[in-house]
mmCIF file as gemmi writes it, N, C-alpha and C atoms, coordinates in Angstrom:
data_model
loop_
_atom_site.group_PDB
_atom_site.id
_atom_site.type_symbol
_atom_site.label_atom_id
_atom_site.label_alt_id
_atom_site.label_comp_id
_atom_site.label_asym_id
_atom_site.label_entity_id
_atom_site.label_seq_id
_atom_site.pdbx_PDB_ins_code
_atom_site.Cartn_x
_atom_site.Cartn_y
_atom_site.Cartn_z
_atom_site.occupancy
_atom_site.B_iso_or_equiv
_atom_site.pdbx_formal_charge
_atom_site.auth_seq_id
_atom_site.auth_asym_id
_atom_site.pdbx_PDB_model_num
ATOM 1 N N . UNK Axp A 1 ? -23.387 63.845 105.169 1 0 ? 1 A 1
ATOM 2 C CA . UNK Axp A 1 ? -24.165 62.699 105.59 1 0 ? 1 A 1
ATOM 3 C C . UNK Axp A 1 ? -23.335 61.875 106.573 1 0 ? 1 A 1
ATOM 4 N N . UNK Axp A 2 ? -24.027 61.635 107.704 1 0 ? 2 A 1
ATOM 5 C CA . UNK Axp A 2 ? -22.771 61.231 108.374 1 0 ? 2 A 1
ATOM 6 C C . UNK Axp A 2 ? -23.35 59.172 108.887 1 0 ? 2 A 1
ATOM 7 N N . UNK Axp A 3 ? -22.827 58.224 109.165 1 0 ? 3 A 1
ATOM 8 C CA . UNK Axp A 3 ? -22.827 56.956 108.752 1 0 ? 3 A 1
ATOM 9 C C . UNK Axp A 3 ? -22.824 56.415 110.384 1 0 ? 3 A 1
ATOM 10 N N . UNK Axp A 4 ? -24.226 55.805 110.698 1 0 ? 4 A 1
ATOM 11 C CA . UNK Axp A 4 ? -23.75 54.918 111.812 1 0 ? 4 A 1
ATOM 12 C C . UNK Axp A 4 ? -23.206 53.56 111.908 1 0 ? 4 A 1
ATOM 13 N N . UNK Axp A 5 ? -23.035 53.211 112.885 1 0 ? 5 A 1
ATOM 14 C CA . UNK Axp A 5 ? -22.757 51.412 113.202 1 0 ? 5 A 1
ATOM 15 C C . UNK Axp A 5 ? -23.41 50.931 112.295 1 0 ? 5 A 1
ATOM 16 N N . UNK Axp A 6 ? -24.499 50.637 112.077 1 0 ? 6 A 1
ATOM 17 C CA . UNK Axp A 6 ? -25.538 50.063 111.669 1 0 ? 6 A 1
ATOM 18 C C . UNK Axp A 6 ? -26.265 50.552 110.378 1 0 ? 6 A 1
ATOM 19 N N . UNK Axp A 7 ? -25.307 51.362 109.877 1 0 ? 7 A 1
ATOM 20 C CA . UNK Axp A 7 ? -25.82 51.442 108.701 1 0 ? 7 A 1
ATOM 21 C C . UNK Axp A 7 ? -25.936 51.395 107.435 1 0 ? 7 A 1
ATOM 22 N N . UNK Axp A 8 ? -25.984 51.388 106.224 1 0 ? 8 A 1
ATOM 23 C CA . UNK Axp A 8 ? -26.091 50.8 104.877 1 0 ? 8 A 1
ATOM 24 C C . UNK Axp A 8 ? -23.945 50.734 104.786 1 0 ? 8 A 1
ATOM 25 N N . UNK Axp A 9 ? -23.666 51.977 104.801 1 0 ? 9 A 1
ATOM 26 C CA . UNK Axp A 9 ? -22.247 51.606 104.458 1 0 ? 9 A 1
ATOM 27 C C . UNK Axp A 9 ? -21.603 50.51 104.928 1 0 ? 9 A 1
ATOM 28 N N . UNK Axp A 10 ? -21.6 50.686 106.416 1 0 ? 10 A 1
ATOM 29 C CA . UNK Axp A 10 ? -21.566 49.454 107.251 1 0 ? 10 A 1
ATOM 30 C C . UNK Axp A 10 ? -21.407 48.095 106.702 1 0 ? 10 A 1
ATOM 31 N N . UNK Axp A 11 ? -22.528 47.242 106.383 1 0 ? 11 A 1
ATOM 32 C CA . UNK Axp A 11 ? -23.288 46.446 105.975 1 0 ? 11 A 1
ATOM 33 C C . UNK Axp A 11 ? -22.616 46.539 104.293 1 0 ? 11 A 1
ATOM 34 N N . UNK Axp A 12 ? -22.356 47.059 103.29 1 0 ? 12 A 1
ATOM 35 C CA . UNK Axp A 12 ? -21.865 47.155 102.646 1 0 ? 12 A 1
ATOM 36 C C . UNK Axp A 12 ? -20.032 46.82 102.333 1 0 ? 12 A 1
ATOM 37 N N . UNK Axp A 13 ? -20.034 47.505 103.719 1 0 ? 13 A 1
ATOM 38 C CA . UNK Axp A 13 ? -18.33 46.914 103.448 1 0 ? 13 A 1
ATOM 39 C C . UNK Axp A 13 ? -18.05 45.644 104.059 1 0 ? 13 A 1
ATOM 40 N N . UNK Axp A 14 ? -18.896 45.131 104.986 1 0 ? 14 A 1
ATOM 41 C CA . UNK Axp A 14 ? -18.724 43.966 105.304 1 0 ? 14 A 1
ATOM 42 C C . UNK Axp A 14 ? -19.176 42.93 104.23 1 0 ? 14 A 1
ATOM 43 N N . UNK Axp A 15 ? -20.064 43.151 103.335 1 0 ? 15 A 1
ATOM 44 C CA . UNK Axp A 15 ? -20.373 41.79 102.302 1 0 ? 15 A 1
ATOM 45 C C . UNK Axp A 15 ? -19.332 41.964 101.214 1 0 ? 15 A 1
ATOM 46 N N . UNK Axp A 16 ? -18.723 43.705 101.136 1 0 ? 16 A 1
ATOM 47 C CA . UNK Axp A 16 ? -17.634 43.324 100.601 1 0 ? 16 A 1
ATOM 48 C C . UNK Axp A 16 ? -16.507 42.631 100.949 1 0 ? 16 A 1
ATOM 49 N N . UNK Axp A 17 ? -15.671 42.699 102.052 1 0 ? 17 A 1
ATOM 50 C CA . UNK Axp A 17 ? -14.941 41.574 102.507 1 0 ? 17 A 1
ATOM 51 C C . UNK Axp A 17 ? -15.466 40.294 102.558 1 0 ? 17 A 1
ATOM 52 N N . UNK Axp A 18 ? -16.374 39.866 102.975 1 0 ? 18 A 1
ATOM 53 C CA . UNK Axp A 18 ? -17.079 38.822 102.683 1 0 ? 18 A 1
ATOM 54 C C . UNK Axp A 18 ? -16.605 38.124 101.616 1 0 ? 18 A 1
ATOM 55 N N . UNK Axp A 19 ? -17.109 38.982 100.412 1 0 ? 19 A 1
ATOM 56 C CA . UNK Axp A 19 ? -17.016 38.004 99.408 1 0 ? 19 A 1
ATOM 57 C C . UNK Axp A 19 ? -15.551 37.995 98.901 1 0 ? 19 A 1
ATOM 58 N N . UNK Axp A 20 ? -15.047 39.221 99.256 1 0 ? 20 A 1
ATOM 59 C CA . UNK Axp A 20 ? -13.437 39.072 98.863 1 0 ? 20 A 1
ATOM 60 C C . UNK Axp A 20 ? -12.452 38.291 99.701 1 0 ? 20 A 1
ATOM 61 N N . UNK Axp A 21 ? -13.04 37.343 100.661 1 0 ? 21 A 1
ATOM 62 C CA . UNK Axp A 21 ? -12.164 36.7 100.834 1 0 ? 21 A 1
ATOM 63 C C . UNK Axp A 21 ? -12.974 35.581 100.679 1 0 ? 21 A 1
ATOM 64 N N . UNK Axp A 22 ? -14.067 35.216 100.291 1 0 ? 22 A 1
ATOM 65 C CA . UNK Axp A 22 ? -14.418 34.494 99.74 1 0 ? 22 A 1
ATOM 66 C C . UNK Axp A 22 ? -13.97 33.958 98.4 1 0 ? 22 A 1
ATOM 67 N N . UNK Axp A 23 ? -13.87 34.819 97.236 1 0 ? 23 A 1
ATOM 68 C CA . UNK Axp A 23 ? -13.087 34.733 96.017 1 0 ? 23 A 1
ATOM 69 C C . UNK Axp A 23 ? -11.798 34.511 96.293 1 0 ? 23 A 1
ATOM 70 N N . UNK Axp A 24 ? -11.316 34.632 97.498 1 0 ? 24 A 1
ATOM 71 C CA . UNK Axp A 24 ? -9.45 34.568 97.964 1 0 ? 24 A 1
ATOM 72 C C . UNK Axp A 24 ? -9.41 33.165 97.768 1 0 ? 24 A 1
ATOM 73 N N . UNK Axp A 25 ? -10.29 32.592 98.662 1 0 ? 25 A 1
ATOM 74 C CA . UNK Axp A 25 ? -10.229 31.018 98.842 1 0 ? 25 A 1
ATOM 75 C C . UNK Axp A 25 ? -10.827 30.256 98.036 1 0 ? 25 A 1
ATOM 76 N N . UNK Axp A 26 ? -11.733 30.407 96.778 1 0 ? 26 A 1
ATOM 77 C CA . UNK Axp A 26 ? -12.069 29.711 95.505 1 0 ? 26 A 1
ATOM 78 C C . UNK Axp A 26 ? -11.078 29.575 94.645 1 0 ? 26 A 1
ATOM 79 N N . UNK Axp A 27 ? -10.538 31.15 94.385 1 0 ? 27 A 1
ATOM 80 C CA . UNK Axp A 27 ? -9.608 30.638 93.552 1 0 ? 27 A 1
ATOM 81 C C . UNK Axp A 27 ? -8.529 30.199 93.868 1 0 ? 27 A 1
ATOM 82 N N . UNK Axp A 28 ? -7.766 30.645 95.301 1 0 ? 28 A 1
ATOM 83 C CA . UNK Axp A 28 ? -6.605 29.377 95.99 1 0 ? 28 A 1
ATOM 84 C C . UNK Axp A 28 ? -6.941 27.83 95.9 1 0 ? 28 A 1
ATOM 85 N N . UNK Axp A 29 ? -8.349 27.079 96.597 1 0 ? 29 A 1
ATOM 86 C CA . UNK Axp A 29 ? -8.141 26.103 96.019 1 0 ? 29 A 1
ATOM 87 C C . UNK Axp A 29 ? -8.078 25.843 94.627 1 0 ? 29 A 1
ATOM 88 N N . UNK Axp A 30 ? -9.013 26.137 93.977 1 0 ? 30 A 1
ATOM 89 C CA . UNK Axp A 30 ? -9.316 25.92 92.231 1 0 ? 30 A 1
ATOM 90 C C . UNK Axp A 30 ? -7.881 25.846 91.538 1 0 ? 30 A 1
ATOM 91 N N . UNK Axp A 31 ? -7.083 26.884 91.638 1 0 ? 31 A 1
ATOM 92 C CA . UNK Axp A 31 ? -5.51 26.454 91.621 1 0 ? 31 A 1
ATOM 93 C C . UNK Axp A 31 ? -4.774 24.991 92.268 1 0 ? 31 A 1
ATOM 94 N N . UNK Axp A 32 ? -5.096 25.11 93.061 1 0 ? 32 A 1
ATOM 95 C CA . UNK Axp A 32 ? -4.406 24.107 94.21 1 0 ? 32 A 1
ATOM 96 C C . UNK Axp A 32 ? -4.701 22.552 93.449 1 0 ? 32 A 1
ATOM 97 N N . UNK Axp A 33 ? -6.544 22.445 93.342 1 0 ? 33 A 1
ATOM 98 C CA . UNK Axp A 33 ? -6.532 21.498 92.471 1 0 ? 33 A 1
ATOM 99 C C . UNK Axp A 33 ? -6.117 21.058 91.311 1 0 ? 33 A 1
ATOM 100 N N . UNK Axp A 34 ? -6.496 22.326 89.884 1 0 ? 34 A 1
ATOM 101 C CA . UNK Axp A 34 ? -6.268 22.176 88.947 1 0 ? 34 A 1
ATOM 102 C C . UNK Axp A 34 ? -4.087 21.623 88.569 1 0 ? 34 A 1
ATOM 103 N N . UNK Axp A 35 ? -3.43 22.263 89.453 1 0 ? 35 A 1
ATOM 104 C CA . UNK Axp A 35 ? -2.061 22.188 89.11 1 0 ? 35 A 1
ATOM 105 C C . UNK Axp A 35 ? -1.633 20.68 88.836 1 0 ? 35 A 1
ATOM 106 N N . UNK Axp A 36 ? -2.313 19.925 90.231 1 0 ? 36 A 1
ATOM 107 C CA . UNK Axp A 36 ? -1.943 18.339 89.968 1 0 ? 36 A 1
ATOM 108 C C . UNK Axp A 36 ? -2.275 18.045 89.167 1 0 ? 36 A 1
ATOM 109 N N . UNK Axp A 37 ? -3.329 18.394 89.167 1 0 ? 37 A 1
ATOM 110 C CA . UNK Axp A 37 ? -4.757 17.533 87.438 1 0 ? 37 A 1
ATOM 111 C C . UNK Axp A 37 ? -3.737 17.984 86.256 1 0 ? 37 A 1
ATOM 112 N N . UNK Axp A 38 ? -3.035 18.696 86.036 1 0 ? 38 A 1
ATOM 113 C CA . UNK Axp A 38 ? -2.24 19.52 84.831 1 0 ? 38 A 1
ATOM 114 C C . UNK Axp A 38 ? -0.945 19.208 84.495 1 0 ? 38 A 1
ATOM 115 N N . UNK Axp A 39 ? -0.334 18.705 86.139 1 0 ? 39 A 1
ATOM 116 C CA . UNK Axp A 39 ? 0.586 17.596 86.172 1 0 ? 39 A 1
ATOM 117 C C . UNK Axp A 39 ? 0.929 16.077 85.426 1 0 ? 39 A 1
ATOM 118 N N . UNK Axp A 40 ? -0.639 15.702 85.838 1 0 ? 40 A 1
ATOM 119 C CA . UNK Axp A 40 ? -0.48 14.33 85.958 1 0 ? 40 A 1
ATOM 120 C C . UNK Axp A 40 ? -1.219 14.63 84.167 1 0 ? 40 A 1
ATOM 121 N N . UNK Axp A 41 ? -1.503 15.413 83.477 1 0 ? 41 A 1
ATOM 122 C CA . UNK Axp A 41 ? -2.15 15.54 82.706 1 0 ? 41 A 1
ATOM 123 C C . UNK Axp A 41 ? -0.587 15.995 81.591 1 0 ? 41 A 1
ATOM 124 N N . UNK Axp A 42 ? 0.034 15.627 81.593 1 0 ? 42 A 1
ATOM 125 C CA . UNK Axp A 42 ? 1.633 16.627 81.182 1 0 ? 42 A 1
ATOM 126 C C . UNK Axp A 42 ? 2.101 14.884 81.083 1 0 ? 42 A 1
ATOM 127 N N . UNK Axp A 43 ? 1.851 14.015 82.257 1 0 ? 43 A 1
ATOM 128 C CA . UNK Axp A 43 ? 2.943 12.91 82.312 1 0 ? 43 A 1
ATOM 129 C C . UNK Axp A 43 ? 2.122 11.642 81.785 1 0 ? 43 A 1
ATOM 130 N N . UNK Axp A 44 ? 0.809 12.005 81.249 1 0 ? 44 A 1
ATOM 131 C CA . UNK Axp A 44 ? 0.227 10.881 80.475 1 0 ? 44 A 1
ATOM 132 C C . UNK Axp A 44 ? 0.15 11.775 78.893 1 0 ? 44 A 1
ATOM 133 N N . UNK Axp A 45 ? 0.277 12.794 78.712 1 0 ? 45 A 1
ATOM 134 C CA . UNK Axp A 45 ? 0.886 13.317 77.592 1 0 ? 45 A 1
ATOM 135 C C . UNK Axp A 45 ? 2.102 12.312 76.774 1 0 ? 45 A 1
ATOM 136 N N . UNK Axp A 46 ? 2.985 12.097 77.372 1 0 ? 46 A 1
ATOM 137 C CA . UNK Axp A 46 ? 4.128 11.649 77.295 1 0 ? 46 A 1
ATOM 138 C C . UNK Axp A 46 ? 4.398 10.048 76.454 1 0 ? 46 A 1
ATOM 139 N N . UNK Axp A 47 ? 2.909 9.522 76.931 1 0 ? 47 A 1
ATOM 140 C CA . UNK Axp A 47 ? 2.69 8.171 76.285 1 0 ? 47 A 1
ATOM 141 C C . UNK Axp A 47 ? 2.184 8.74 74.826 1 0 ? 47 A 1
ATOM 142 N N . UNK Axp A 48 ? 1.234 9.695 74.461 1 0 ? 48 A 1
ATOM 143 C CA . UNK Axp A 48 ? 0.86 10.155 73.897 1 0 ? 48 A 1
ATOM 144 C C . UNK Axp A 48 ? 1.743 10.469 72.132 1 0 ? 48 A 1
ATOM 145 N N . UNK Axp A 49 ? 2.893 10.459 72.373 1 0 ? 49 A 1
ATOM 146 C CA . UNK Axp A 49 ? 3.746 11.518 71.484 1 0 ? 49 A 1
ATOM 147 C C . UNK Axp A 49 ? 3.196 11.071 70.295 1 0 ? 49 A 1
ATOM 148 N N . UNK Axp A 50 ? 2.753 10.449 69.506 1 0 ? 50 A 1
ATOM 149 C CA . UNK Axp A 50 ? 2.244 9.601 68.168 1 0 ? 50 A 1
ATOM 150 C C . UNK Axp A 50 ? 1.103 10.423 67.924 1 0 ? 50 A 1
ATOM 151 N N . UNK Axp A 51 ? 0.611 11.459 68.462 1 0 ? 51 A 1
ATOM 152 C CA . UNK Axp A 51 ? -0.671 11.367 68.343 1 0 ? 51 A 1
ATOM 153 C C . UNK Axp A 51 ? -0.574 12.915 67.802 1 0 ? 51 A 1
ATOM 154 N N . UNK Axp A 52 ? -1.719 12.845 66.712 1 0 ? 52 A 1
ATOM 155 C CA . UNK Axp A 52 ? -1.235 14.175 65.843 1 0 ? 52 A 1
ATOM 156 C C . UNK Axp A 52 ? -1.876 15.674 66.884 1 0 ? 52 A 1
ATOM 157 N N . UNK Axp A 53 ? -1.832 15.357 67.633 1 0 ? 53 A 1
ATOM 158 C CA . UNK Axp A 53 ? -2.114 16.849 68.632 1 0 ? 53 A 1
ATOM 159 C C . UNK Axp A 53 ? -1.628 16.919 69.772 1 0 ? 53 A 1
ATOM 160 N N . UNK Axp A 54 ? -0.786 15.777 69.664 1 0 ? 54 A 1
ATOM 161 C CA . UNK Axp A 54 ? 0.111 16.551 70.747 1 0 ? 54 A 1
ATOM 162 C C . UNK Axp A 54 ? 0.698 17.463 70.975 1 0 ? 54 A 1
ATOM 163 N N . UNK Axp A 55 ? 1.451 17.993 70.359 1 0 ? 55 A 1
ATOM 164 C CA . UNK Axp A 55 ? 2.037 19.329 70.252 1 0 ? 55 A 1
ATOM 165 C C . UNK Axp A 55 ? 0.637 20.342 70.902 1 0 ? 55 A 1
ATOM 166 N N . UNK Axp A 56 ? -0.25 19.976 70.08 1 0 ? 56 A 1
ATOM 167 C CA . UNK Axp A 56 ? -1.514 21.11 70.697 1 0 ? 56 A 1
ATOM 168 C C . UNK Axp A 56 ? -1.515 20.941 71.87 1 0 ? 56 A 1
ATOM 169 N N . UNK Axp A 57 ? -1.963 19.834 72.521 1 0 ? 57 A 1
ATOM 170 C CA . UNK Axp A 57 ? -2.374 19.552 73.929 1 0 ? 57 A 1
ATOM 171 C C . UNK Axp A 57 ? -1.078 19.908 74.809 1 0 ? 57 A 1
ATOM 172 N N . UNK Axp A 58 ? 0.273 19.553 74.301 1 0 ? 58 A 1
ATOM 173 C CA . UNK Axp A 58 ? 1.082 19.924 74.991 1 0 ? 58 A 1
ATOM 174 C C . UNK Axp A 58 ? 1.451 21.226 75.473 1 0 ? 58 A 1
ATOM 175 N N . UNK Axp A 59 ? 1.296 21.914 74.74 1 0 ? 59 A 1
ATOM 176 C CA . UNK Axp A 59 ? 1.065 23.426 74.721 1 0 ? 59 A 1
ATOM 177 C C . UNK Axp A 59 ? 0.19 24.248 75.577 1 0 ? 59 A 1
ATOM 178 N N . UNK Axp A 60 ? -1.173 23.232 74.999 1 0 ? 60 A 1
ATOM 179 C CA . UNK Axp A 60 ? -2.085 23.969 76.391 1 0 ? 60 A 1
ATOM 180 C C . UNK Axp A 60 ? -1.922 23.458 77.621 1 0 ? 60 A 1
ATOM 181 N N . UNK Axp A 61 ? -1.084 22.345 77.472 1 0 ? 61 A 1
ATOM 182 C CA . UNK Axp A 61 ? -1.202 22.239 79.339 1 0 ? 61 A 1
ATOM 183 C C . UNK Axp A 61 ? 0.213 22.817 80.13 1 0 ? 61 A 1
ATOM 184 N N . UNK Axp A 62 ? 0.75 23.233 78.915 1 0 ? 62 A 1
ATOM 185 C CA . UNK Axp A 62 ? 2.176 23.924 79.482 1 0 ? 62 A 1
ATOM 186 C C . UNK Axp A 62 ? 1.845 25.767 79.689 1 0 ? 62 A 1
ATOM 187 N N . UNK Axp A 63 ? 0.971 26.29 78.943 1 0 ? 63 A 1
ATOM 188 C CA . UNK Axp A 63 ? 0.042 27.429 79.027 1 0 ? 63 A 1
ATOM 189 C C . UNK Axp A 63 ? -0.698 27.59 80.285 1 0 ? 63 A 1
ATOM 190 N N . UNK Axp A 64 ? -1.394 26.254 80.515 1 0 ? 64 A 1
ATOM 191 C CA . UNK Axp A 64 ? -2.401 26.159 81.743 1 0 ? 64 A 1
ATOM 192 C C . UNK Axp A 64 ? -1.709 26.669 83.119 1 0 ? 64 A 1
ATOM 193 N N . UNK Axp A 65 ? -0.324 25.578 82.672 1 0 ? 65 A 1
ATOM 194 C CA . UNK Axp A 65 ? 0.655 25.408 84.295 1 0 ? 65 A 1
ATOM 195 C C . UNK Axp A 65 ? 0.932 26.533 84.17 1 0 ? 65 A 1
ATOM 196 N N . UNK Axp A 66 ? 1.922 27.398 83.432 1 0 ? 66 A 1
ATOM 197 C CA . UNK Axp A 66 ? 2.499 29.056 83.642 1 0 ? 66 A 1
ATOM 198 C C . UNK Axp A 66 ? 1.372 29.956 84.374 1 0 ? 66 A 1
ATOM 199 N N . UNK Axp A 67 ? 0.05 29.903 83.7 1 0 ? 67 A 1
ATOM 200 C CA . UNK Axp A 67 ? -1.059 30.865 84.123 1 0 ? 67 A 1
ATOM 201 C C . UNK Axp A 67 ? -1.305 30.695 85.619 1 0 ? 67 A 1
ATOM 202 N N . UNK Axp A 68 ? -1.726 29.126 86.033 1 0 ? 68 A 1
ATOM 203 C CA . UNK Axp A 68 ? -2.179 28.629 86.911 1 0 ? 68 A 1
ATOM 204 C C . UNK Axp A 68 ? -1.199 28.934 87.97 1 0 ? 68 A 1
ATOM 205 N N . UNK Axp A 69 ? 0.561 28.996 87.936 1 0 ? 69 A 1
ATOM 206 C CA . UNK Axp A 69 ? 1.513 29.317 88.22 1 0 ? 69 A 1
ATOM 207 C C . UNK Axp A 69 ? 1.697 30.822 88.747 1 0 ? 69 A 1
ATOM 208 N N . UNK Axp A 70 ? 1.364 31.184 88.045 1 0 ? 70 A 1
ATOM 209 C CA . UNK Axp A 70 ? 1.741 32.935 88.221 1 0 ? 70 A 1
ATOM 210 C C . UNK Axp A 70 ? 0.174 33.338 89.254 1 0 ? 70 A 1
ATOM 211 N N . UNK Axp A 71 ? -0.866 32.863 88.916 1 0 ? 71 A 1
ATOM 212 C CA . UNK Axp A 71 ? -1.843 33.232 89.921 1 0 ? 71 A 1
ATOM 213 C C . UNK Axp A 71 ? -1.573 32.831 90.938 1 0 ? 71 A 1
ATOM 214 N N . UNK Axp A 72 ? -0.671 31.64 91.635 1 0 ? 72 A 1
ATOM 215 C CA . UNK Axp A 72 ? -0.849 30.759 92.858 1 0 ? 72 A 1
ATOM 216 C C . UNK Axp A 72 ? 0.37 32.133 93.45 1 0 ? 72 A 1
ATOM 217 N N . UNK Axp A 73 ? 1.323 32.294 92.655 1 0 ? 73 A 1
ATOM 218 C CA . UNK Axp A 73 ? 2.323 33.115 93.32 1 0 ? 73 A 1
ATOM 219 C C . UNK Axp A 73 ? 1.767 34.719 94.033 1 0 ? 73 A 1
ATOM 220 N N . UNK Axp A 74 ? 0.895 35.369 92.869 1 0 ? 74 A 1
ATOM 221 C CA . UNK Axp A 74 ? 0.006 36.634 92.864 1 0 ? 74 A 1
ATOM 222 C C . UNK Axp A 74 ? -0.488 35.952 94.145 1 0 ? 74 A 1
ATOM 223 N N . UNK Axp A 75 ? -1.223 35.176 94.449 1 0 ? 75 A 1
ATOM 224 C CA . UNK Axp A 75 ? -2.093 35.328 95.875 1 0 ? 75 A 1
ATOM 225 C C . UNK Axp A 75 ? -1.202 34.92 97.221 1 0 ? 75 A 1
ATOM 226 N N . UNK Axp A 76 ? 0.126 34.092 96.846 1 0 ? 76 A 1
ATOM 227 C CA . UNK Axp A 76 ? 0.331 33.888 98.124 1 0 ? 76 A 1
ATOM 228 C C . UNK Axp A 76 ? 1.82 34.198 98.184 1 0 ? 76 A 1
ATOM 229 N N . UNK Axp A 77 ? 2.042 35.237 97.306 1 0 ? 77 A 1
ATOM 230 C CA . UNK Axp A 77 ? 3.445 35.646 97.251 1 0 ? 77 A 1
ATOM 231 C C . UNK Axp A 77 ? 3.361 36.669 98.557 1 0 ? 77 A 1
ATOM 232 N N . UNK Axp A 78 ? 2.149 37.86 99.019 1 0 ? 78 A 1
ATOM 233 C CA . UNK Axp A 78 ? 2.771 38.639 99.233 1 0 ? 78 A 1
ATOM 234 C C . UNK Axp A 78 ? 2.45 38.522 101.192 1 0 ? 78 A 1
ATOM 235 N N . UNK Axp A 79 ? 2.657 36.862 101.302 1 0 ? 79 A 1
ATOM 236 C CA . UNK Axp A 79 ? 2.226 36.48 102.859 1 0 ? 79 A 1
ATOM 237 C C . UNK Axp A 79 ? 3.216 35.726 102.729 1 0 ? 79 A 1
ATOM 238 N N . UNK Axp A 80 ? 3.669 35.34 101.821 1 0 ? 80 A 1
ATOM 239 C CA . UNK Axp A 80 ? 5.173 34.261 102.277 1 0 ? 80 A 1
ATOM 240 C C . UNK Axp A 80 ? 6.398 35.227 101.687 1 0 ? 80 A 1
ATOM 241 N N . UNK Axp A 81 ? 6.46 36.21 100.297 1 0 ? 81 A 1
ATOM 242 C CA . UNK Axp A 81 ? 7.752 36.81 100.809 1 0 ? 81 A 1
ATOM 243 C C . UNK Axp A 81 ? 7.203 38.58 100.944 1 0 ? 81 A 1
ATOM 244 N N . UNK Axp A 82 ? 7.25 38.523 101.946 1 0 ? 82 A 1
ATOM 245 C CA . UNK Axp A 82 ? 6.685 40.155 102.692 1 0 ? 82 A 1
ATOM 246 C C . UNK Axp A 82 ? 7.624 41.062 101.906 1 0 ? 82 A 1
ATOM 247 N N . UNK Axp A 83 ? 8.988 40.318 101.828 1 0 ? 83 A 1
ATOM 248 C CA . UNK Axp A 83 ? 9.909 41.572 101.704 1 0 ? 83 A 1
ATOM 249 C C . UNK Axp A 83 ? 9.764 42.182 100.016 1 0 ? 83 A 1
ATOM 250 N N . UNK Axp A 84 ? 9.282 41.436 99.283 1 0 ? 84 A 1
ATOM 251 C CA . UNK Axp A 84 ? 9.028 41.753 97.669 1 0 ? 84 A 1
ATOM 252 C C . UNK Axp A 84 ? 7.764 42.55 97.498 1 0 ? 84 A 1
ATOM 253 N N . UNK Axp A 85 ? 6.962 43.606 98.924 1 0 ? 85 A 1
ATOM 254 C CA . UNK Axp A 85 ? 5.961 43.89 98.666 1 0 ? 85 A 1
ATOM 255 C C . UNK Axp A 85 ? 6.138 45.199 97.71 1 0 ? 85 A 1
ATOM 256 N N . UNK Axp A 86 ? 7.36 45.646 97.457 1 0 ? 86 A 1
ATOM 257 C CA . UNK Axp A 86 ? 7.368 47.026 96.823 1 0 ? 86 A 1
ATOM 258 C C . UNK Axp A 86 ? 7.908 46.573 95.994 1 0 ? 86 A 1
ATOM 259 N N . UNK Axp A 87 ? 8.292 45.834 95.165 1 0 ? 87 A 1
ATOM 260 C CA . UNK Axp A 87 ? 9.053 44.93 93.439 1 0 ? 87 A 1
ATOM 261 C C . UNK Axp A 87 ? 8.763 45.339 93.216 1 0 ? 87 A 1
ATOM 262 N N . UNK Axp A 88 ? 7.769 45.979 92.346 1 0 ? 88 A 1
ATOM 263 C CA . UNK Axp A 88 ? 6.985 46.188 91.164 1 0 ? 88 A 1
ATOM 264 C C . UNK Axp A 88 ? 7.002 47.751 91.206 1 0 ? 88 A 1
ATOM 265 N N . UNK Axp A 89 ? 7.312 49.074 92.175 1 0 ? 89 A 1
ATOM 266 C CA . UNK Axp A 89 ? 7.314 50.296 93.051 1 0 ? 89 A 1
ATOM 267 C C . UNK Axp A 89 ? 8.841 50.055 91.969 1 0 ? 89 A 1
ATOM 268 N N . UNK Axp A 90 ? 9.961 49.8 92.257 1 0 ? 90 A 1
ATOM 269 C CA . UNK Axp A 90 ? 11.45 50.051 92.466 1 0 ? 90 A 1
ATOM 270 C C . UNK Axp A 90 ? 11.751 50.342 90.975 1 0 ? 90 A 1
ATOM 271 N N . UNK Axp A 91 ? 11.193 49.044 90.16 1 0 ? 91 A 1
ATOM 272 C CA . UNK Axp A 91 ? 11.469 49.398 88.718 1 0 ? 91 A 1
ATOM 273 C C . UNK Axp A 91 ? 10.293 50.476 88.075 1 0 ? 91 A 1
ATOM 274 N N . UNK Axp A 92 ? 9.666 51.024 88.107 1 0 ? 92 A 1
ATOM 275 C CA . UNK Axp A 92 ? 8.408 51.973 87.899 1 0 ? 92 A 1
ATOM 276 C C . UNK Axp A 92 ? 9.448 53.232 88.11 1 0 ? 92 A 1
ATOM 277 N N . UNK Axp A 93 ? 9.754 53.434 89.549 1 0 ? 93 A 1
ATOM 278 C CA . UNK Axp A 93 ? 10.245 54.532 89.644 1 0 ? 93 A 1
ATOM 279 C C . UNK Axp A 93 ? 11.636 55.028 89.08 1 0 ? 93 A 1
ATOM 280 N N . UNK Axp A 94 ? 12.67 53.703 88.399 1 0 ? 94 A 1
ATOM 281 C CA . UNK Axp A 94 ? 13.814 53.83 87.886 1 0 ? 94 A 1
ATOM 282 C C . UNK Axp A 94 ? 13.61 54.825 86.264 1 0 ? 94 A 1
């Protein structure tokens, strides 16, 4: 079967990029926002200590930041350090 310009595949791989860099940039900001909010949410914790869940709350917002953390790096690690694109290749193959 062979595929023109204009045709279903075509049109297919373009709404796939589409939306995949669409999802690139939802969840970059959605990170971007949430980190401060998680911040400033960590340093009014702090007044907090009396309060019998803190420990809970503290936890989840120290959970939140690591997660929220490790995704911001996953998306924009491998455009700011190019050279770490095979890390994960080096120890696999040891």
């Amino acid at each position: 079967m062979t595929s023109t310009s204009s045709g279903p595949a075509t049109n297919s791989l373009q709404t796939w990029m589409f939306v995949s860099q669409l999802q690139y940039w939802v969840v970059l900001v959605v990170v971007l926002l949430t980190l401060p909010l998680i911040v400033v949410g960590l340093l009014r914790l702090r007044r907090l200590r009396r309060s019998h869940y803190y420990h809970f709350l503290l936890g989840i917002c120290v959970a939140n930041l690591v997660s929220l953390s490790t995704i911001l790096f996953d998306i924009v690690g491998p455009s700011v350090f190019p050279t770490m694109k095979d890390y994960g290749r080096y120890y696999l193959e040891m």
